[in-house]
N, C-alpha and C positions, 0 to 999 in steps of 0.2 A: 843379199840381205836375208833372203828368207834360208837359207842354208847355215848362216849366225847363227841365228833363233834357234832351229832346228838344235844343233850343238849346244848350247849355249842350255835349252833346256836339259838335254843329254847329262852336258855336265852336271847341271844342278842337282839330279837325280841319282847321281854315282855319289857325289857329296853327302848326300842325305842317307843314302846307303853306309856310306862307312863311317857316319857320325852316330848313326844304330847301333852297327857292329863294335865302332869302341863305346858304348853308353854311355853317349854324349845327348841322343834325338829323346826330347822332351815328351815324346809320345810313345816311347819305349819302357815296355812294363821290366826289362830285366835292368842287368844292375847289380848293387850290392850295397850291402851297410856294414857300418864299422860297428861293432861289438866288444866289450872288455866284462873283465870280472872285479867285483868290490868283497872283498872281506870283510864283514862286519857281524861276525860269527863267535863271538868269545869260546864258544865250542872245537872250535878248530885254527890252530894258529899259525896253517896252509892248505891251500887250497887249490885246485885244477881244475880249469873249463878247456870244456872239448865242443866241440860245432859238430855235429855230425860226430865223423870218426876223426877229427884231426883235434890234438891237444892244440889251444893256440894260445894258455893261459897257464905259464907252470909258478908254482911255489909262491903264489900268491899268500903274503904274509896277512895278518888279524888288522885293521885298520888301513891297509894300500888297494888300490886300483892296478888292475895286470895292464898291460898296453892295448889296445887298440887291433882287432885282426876282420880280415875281411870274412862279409857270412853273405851266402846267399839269403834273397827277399823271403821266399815260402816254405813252408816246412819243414826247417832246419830243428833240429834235434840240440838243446843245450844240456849238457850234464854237469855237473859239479862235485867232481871225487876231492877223496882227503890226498893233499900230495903225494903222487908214487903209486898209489891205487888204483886197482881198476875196479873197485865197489861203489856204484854211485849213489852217491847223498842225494842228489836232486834232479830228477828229467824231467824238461817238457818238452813240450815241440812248437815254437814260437814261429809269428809271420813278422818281419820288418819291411820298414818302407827304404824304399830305395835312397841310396846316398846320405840315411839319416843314421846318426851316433847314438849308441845305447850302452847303458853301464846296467847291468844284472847283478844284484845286489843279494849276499848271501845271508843270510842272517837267522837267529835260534840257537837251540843250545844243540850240545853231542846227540847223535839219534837222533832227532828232531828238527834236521834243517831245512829252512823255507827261504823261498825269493821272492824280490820284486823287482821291477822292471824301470827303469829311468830313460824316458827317450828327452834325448838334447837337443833340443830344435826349437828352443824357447828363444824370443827376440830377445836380443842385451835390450837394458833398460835406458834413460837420458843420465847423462854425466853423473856423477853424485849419485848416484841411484844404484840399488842392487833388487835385484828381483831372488826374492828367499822362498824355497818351500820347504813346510816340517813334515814328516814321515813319521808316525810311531810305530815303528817296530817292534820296540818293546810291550807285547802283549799282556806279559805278566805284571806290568805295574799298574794296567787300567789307564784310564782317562786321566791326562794331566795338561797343568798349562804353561805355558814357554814363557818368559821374561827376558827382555834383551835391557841393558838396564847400562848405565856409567858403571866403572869401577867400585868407588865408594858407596852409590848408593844402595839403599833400604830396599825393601818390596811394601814397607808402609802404604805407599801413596803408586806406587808402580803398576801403571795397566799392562795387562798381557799381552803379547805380539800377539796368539793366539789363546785359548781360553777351551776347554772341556774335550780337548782331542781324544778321540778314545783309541784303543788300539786299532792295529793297521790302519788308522785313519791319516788323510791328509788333508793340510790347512789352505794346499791349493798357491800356485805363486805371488805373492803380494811385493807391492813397492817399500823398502823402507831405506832411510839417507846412510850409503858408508859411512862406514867409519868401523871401529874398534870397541866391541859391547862385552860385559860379564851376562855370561849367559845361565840364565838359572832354570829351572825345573820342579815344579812343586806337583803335590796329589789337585786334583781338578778341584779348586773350589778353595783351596785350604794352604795359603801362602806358609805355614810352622811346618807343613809336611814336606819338608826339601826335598827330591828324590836327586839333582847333581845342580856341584856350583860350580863353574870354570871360570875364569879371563882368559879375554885373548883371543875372545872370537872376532874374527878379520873379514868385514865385509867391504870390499871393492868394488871400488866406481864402475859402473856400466857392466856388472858381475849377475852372472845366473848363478843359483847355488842350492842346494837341499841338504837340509840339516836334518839326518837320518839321527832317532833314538831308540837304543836296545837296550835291553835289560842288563841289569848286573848280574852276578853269581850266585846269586838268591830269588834276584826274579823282582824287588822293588826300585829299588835303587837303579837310576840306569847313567848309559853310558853315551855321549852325542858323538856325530862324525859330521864334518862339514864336506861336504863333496863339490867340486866347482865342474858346471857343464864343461866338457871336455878338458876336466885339469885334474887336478890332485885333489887326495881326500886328508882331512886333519882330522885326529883325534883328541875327544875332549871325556876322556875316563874320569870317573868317579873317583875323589881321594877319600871319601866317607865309609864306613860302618855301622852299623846298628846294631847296639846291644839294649835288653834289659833283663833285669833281675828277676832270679827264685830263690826264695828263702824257703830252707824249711830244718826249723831247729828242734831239740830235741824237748827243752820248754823256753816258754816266753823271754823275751828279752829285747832292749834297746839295741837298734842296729843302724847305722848310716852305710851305703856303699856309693865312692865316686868312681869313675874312670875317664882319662884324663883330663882329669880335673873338673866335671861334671858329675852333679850330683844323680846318681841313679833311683834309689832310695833312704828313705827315711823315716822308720815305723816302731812299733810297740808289739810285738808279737812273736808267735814263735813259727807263724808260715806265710809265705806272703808268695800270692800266685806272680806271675809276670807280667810286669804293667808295659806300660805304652814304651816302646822304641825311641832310646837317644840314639841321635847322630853324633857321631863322634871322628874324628883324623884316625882313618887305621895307621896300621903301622904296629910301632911296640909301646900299648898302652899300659901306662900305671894305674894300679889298682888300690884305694884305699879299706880297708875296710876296720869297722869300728864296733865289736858290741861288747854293751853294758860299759862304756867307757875305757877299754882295753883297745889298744889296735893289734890289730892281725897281724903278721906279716904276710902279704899274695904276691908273687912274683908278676912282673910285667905278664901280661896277656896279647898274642899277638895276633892281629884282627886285619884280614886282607879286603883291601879295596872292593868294596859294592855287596860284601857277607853281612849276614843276619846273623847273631848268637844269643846266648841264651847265658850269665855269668850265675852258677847254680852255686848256694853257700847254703849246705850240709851238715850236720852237724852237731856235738856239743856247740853250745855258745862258749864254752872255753878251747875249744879244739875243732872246730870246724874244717870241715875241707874246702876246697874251692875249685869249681869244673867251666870248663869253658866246652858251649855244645853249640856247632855250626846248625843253624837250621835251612832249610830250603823251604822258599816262599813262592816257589811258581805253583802255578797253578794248572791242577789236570788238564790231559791233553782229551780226553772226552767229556765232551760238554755235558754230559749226566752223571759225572763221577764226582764224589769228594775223594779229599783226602785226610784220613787219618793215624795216628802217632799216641804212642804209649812214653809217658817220664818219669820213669821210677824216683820218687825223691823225698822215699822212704828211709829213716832214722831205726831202725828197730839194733836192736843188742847182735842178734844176728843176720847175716845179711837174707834177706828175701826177695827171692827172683818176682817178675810178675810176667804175665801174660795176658792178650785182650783179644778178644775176638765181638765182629760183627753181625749180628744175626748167625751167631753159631761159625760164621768162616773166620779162619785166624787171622789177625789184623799185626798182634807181634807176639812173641816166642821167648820166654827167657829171658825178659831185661835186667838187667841188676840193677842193684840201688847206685843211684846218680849217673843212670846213664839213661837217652833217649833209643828210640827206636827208629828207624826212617818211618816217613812216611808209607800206607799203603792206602792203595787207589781203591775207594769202597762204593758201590750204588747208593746214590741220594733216596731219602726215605723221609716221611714226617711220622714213623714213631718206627726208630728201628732198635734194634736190643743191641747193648754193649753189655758183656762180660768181662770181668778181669780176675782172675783165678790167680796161686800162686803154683810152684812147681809140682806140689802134691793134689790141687786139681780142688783146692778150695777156695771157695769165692769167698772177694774181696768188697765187692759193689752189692749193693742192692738197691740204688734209687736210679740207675742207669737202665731200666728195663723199658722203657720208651722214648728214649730222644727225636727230636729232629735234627739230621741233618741236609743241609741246603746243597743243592750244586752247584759244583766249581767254588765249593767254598773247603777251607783249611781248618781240622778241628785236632786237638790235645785229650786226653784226659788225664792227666796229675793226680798223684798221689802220694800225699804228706804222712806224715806220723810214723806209728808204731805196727807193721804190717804183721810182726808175731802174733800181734792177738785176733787178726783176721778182722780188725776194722779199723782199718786205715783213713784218713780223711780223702776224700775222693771231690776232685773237679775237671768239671769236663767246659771247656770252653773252645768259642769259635775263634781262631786266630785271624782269620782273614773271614 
């Protein structure tokens, strides 16, 4: 009997040995975890993750999940190249816990790409039940709040799944019953400020799931992805646009502008800076426009999903032009910078260039009339000097010699009229 024993423990010890060896023994730190890649990059519409030196994630498309590859627990090295490249967009060097699933989630615009991390090891919830978490990725749009709402209805009376998420923030996993929701998105606080409206978001019984938001093409408007703990991810893109108008005529006049089929403006004047943002279906929108009781004719205007624009009308009031100008709405990638932009949307007999500069450093170069300048990234100040000169190097301003501007905030300066005679109407406003 006692020679069993003897054995018997023997055995058990060989056992325990080769349940180590294949990382089965519960006391055993090695191991491996399963890893993939998420696109959720509007900036890149493929993508490749590498572990170390091994690609295990190719041709990862804008809204899919790559497959599943095994990574060692400590110190593994993740990259994220643009498909076919060896230039990497994103390294760090991540620890996971053994035998647990993780989705690395890509997301920003071109130049600018940043991750986050999803580990799946969240319990399913009771029948009927989905356990949801929201992710704002989208930085540029600010703090906003989720709405999971019926089809048909309103946001009248509609409480928010979450409420004032600000970016990269998360809402943390919460319970709420399957089923099948319109999922909406507004500015935090302010249900008229839609930033996306989908149906057809599909929440499943005893379902883990994170509803990742990223920015659109402009930076406000965003974009959702539904990701299911170790399953697939859906896309819920923005079918929206935002335009509003600049008038600047040569003199006064009654003017209405819609676009499709929404009234933009409505005024008595001969310059009218650019008011508040309609949302509008992109796509190929129809343009009315109306002054002094004549209509225009403007050709359709074509407005791509999650873009900001600018529909500029030029002009005699009997001859007007019409400009359509994409704006960009994100916001500096240094948190002490603004950013500023020159609009020429000068009427004079000949055409006249403009140019701005801030505290003496050039901000834009040669704009022409009805045309914008991009944006340039300028140090925030509370009384900094804006010049705007014309090609012969005479200035146009002279009440811009102390402004404030704020950080990480978006500023214009416009200017209307008659720039031949070197005093043009001149406005400087904060965009964002």
């Amino acid at each position: 009997m006692r020679v069993w024993i003897r054995f018997a423990a023997t055995a058990a010890l060989v056992g325990t040995a080769l349940l180590s060896a294949c990382g089965g023994g519960s006391s055993s730190s090695s191991g491996s975890a399963n890893v993939r890649l998420l696109n959720a990059s509007v900036g890149y519409s493929s993508l490749d993750l590498q572990l170390d030196t091994t690609t295990t994630n190719t041709a990862v498309a804008y809204g899919a999940a790559g497959a599943y590859a095994s990574a060692a627990t400590t110190g593994i090295s993740t990259t994220i190249l643009p498909n076919g490249s060896t230039s990497a967009l994103s390294t760090a060097t991540r620890t996971f816990s053994k035998d647990a699933s993780y989705t690395i989630v890509a997301y920003g615009w071109s130049g600018a790409l940043k991750t986050s991390l999803i580990q799946e090891d969240v319990p399913a919830p009771e029948a009927n039940k989905t356990k949801l978490q929201v992710q704002n990725l989208a930085n540029d749009a600010g703090a906003v709040d989720i709405y999971l709402t019926g089809a048909n209805e309103t946001l009248d009376s509609a409480v928010a799944f979450y409420s004032g998420l600000s970016g990269t923030g998360s809402s943390g996993y919460n319970s709420v019953n399957s089923g099948t929701y319109r999922l909406r998105v507004t500015a935090a606080g302010d249900k008229s400020d839609l930033r996306l409206d989908a149906q057809g978001l599909v929440l499943g019984s005893t379902q883990v799931a994170n509803l990742l938001l990223t920015s659109g093409s402009s930076g406000v408007l965003v974009n959702g992805m539904l990701v299911l703990q170790k399953g697939d991810a859906t896309k819920f893109s923005t079918t929206q646009s935002r335009i509003r108008p600049l008038v600047s005529l040569t003199s006064a006049a009654t003017f209405s502008i819609t676009a499709g089929g929404t009234s933009l403006v409505t005024s008595t004047s001969a310059q009218s800076n650019p008011a508040t943002y309609t949302a509008i279906t992109s796509g190929s929108v129809p343009v009315t426009l109306t002054i002094n009781g004549s209509a225009i004719t403007v050709p359709n205007q074509t407005l791509a999903a999650g873009g900001d624009y600018i529909l500029m009308v030029r002009g005699t009031p009997a001859a007007p032009t019409v400009t359509l100008l994409p704006e960009d709405n994100r916001l500096p990638l240094v948190a002490t910078n603004a950013k500023l932009r020159l609009i020429n949307a000068t009427v004079s007999a000949a055409p006249v260039n403009l140019s701005l500069t801030a505290d003496f450093s050039p901000v834009a170069n040669s704009v022409a009339p009805g045309a914008a300048s991009a944006f340039a990234n300028v140090p925030s100040g509370t009384a900094v000097r804006l010049d705007v000169t014309n090609d012969s190097g005479i200035s146009q301003t002279s009440n811009l010699t102390s402004v404030p501007i704020a950080a990480k905030g978006l500023y214009t300066v416009y200017l209307f009229g008659d720039a031949s005679s070197n005093s043009p109407s001149v406005s400087f406003r904060k965009d964002r």
